[in-house]
C-alpha positions in Angstrom: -8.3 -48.4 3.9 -9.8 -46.6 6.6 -7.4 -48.8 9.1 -4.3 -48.6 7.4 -1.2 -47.7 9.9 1.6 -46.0 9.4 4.1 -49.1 8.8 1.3 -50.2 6.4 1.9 -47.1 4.1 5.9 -46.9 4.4 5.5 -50.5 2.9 3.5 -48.9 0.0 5.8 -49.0 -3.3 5.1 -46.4 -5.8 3.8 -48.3 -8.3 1.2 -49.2 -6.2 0.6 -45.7 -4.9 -0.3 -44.4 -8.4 -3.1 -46.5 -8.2 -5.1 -45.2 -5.6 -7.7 -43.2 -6.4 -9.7 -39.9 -4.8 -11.8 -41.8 -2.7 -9.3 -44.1 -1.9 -7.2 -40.8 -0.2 -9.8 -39.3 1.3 -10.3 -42.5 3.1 -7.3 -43.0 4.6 -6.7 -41.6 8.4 -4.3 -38.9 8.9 -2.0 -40.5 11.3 -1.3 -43.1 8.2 -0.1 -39.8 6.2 2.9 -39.3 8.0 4.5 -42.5 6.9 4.6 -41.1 3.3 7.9 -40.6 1.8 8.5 -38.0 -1.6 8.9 -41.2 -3.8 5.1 -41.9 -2.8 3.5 -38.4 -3.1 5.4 -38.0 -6.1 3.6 -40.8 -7.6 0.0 -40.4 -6.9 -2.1 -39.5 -10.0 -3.2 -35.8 -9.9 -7.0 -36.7 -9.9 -6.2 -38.4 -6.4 -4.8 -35.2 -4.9 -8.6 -34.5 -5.3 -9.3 -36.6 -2.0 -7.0 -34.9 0.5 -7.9 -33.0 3.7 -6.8 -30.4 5.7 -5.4 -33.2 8.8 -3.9 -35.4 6.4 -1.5 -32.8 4.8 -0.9 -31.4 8.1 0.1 -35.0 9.3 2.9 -35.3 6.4 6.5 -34.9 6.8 8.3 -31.7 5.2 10.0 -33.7 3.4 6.9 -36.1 1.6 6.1 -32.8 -0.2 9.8 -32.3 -1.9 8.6 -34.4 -5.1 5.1 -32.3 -5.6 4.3 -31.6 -8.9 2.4 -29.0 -10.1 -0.5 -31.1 -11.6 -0.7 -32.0 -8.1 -0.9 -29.1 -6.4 -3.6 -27.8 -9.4 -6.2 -30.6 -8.4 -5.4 -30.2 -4.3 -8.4 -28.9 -2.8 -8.3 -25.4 -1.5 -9.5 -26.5 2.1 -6.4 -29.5 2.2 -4.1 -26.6 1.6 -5.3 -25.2 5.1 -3.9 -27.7 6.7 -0.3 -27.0 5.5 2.5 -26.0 7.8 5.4 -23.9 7.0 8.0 -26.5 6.9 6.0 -28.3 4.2 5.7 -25.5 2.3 8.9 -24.6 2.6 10.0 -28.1 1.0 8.0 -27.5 -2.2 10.0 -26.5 -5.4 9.0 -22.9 -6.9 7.8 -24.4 -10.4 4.9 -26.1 -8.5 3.2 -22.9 -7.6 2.3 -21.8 -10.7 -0.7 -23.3 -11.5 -1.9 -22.3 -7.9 -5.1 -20.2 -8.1 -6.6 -17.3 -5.8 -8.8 -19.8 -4.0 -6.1 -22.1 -2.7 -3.6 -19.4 -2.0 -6.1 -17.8 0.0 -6.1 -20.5 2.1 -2.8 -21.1 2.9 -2.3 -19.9 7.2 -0.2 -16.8 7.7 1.8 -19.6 9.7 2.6 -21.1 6.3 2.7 -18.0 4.1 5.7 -17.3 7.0 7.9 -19.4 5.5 7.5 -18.6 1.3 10.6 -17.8 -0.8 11.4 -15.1 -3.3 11.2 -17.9 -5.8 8.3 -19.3 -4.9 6.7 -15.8 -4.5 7.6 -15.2 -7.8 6.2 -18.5 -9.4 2.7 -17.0 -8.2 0.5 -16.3 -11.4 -1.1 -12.8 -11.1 -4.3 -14.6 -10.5 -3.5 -16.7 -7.6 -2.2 -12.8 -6.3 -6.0 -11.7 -6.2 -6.3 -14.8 -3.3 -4.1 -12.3 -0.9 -5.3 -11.4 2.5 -3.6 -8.6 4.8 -2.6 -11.8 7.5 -1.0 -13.9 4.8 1.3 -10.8 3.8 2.1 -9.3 7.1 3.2 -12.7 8.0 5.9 -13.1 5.3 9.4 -12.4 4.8 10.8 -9.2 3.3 12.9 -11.3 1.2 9.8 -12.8 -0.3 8.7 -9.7 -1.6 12.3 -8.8 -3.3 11.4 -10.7 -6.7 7.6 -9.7 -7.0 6.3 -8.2 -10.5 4.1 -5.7 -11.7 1.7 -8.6 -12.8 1.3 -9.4 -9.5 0.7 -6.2 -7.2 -1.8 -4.8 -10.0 -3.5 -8.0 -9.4 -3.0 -7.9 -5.2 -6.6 -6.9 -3.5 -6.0 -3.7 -2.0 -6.9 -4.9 1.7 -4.0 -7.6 1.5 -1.7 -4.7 1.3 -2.9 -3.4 4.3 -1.0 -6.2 6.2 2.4 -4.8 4.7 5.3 -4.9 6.7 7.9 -1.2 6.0 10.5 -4.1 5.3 8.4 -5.9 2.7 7.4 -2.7 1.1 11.1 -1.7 1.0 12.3 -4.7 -0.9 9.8 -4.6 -3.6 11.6 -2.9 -7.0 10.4 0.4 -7.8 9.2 -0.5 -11.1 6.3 -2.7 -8.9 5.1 0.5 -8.2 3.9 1.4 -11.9 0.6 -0.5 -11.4 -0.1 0.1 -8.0 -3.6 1.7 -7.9 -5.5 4.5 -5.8 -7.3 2.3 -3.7 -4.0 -0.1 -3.4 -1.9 3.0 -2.3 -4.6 4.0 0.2 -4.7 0.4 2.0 -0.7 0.9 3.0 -0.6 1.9 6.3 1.4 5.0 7.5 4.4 3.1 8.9 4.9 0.8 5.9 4.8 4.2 3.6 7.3 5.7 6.1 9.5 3.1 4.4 8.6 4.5 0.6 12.0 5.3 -1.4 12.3 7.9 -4.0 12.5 5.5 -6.4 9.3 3.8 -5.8 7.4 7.1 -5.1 8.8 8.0 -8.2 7.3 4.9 -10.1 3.9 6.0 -8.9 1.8 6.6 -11.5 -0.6 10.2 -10.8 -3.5 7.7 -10.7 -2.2 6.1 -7.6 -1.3 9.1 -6.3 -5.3 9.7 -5.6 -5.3 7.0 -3.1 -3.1 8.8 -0.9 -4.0 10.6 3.3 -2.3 13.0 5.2 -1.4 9.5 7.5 0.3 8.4 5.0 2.1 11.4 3.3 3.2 12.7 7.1 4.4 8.9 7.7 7.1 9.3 5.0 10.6 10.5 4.8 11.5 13.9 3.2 14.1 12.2 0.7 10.8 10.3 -0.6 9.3 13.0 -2.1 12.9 14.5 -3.5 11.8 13.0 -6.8 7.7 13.7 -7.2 6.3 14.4 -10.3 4.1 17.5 -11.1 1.7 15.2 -13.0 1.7 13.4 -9.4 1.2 16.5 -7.9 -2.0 16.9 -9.7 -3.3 14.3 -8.8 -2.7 14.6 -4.8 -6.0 15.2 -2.7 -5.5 18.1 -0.5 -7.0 16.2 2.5 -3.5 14.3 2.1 -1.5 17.2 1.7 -2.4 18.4 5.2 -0.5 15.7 6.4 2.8 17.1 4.9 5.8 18.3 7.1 7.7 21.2 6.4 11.0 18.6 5.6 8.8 16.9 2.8 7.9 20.3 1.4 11.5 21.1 1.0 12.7 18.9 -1.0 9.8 19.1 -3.2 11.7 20.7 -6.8 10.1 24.2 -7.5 9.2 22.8 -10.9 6.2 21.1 -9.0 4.9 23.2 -7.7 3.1 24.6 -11.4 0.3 22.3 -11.1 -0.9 22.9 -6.9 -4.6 24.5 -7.1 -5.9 26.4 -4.6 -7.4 24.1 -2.4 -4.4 22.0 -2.3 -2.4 25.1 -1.5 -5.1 25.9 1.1 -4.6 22.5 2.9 -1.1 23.1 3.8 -0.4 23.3 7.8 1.2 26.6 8.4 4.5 25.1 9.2 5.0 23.4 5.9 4.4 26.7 4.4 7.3 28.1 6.2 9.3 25.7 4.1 8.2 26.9 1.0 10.9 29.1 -0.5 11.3 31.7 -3.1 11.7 29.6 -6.3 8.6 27.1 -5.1 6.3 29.9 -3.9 7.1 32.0 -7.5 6.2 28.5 -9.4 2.7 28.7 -8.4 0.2 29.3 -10.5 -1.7 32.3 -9.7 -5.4 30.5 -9.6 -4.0 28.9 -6.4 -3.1 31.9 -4.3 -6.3 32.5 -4.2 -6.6 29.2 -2.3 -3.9 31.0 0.6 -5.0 31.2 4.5 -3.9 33.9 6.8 -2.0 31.2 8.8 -0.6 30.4 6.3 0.6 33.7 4.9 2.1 34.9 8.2 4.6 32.0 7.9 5.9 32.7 4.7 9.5 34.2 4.8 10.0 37.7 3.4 11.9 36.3 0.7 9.3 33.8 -0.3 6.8 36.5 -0.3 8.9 38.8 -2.2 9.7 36.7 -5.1 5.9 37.1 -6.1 5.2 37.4 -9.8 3.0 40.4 -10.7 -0.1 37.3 -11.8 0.2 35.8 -7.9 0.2 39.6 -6.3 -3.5 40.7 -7.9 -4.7 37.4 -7.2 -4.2 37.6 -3.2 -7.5 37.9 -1.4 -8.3 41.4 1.0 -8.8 38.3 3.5 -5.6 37.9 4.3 -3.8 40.8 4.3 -4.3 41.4 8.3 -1.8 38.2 7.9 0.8 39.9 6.3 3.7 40.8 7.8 5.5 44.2 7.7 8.6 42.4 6.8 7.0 40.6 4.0 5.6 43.7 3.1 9.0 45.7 3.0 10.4 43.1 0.5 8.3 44.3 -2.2 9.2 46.6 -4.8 7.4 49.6 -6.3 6.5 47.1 -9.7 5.4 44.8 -7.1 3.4 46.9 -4.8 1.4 48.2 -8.3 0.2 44.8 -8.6 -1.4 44.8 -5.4 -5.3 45.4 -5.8 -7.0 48.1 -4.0 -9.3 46.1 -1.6 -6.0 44.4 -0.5 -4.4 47.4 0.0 -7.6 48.6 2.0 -7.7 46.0 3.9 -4.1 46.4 4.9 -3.7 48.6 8.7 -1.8 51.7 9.3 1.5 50.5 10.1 1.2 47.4 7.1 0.7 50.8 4.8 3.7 52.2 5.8 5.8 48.7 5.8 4.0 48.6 2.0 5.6 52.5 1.3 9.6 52.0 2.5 
C-alpha cells in the first residue's frame, strides 16, 4: 500500500475503506491522503485512526474531516493531531471533541487552535483543558472563549492563561471567574487584566484574589474594582496593592475598607492615599493605622483626616506626626484632639501644636 496514488484512493469505496486496518494507514504515503473524501474518513474503523501521522493528516482536504466521528478522533494519536491545519479543524463538528484528552489537545499548533469555535471550545471536557499551553490560547479567537465554563478554566494550567489575549479574557462570562485560582489569576498578564469587568472581578472568589501583583491591579480600570468584596479585600497581598492608582481607590465602597491591615494600608503609594476620602478612611480598622507612612499621611485631605474615629486617633504612631499637616490638624475637634496620645502630641513641632489648639 506503500505505492498507492492519489487516483488509487479516490477509487476506494467505503466499504472497502472500513477494512483497512492500523498498519494498513500508517503504511500509506501522505500524498495518497489527499485524495480522501468525508464518505471515506467517515468509514474507517476507529482502531485504524490508530495508524495515522502527523504528514498524512496535514496532506487531507478540509473537507475529508467533515464526517469525523468522535470514536475517531478518541483513538487518533496525539502526534497525527500535530499535523492538523486550521481549515481541517475548522471542518470538524463540535460533538467530536469531546472525547479529546489533554494529550492530544496539547498538540494541536496555535496555527490550528486559530481557527476553534465557541462550540467546539465548549465541547472540550475539563480534562482535555489541562492540555492548554499559553501559544494555543493567545492564538485563538475571542469568540472562542465566549461559551467556556467553570469546568473548564478550574481545570486550565495556570501558564496557558498567561497567553490570554484582553479580548478573550473579556468575552469569558463572569461566572467563569468563580473557580479561577491564585496561581491562575497570577499567570494573566497586566494588559489582559486591564480588560477585567466588574462583573468578573466581582465573581473572584478571596482565594484567587491571593494570586494577584501590583502589575496587574495598576493594569486595570477603576470601574473594575467598583464592585470588590471586603472578603476579597482580605485576601489581597499588599505587594499588589502598591500597584493601585488613586482612580481604583476611589471607587472602592467605604464598606471595604473594614478588613485592610496595616501592612496593606502601609503598601499604598502616597497618591492613592490622596484618594482615600472621609467615609473610607473612617472604615478602617484601627489595628491598620498603625500600618500608616508619613508619605502617606501628608496626602491625606483634611477632611479624610478629620473624620477619624477616637479608636484610629490613639492608634497613630509618634512616627508620623512630623507628616501631619497643620490643616489636617485644624480639622480636629477638642473630642478628637483628646484621643491623640502624648508621644504623638510630643512628637508634633511648634507650629503643628498650635494648628492642634485653633
Amino acid at each position: 500500500m506503500a505505492n498507492f496514488t492519489p487516483n488509487q484512493v479516490a477509487e476506494l469505496k467505503p466499504s472497502q475503506m472500513a477494512e483497512f486496518k492500523g498498519s494498513q494507514i500508517s503504511s500509506l504515503p501522505p500524498e495518497a491522503f489527499s485524495a480522501f473524501n468525508a464518505q471515506q474518513v467517515g468509514a474507517i474503523k476507529p482502531d485504524a485512526f490508530k495508524g495515522f501521522n502527523a504528514g498524512q493528516v496535514g496532506a487531507m482536504s478540509p473537507e475529508a474531516f467533515a464526517g469525523m466521528k468522535g470514536s475517531q478522533m478518541d483513538a487518533m494519536p496525539a502526534g497525527a493531531l500535530n499535523g492538523m491545519t486550521p481549515e481541517q479543524l475548522a471542518s470538524i463538528a463540535p460533538g467530536t471533541f469531546k472525547v479529546m484528552d489533554a494529550k492530544q489537545l496539547g498538540a494541536l499548533s496555535p496555527e490550528a487552535m486559530g481557527a476553534m469555535q465557541p462550540g467546539q471550545l465548549g465541547a472540550l471536557s475539563a480534562n482535555a483543558f489541562k492540555g492548554f499551553n499559553a501559544g494555543q490560547v493567545g492564538a485563538m479567537s475571542p469568540e472562542a472563549f465566549a461559551g467556556m465554563k467553570g469546568s473548564q478554566m478550574d481545570a486550565m494550567p495556570a501558564g496557558a492563561l498567561n497567553g490570554m489575549t484582553p479580548e478573550q479574557l473579556a468575552s469569558i462570562a463572569p461566572g467563569t471567574f468563580k473557580v479561577m485560582d491564585a496561581k491562575q489569576l497570577g499567570a494573566l498578564s497586566p494588559e489582559a487584566m486591564g480588560a477585567m469587568q466588574p462583573g468578573q472581578l466581582g465573581a473572584l472568589s478571596a482565594n484567587a484574589f491571593k494570586g494577584f501583583n501590583a502589575g496587574q491591579v495598576g493594569a486595570m480600570s477603576p470601574e473594575a474594582f467598583a464592585g470588590m468584596k471586603g472578603s476579597q479585600m482580605d485576601a489581597m497581598p499588599a505587594g499588589a496593592l502598591n500597584g493601585m492608582t488613586p482612580e481604583q481607590l476611589a471607587s472602592i465602597a467605604p464598606g471595604t475598607f473594614k478588613v485592610m491591615d496595616a501592612k496593606q494600608l502601609g503598601a499604598l503609594s502616597p497618591e492613592a492615599m490622596g484618594a482615600m476620602d472621609a467615609a473610607k478612611f473612617s472604615a478602617l480598622p484601627a489595628s491598620a493605622i498603625g500600618g500608616l507612612k508619613p508619605a502617606q499621611v501628608s496626602e491625606l485631605t483634611p477632611q479624610a483626616f478629620g473624620a477619624m474615629k477616637p479608636a484610629q486617633l490613639a492608634a497613630l504612631k509618634p512616627g508620623v506626626a512630623p507628616a501631619v499637616t497643620e490643616a489636617q490638624l485644624e480639622g480636629l475637634s477638642n473630642a478628637q484632639e483628646k484621643k491623640l496620645t502624648a508621644k504623638f502630641v510630643a512628637a508634633l513641632d511648634p507650629q503643628q501644636k498650635e494648628a492642634l489648639g485653633n
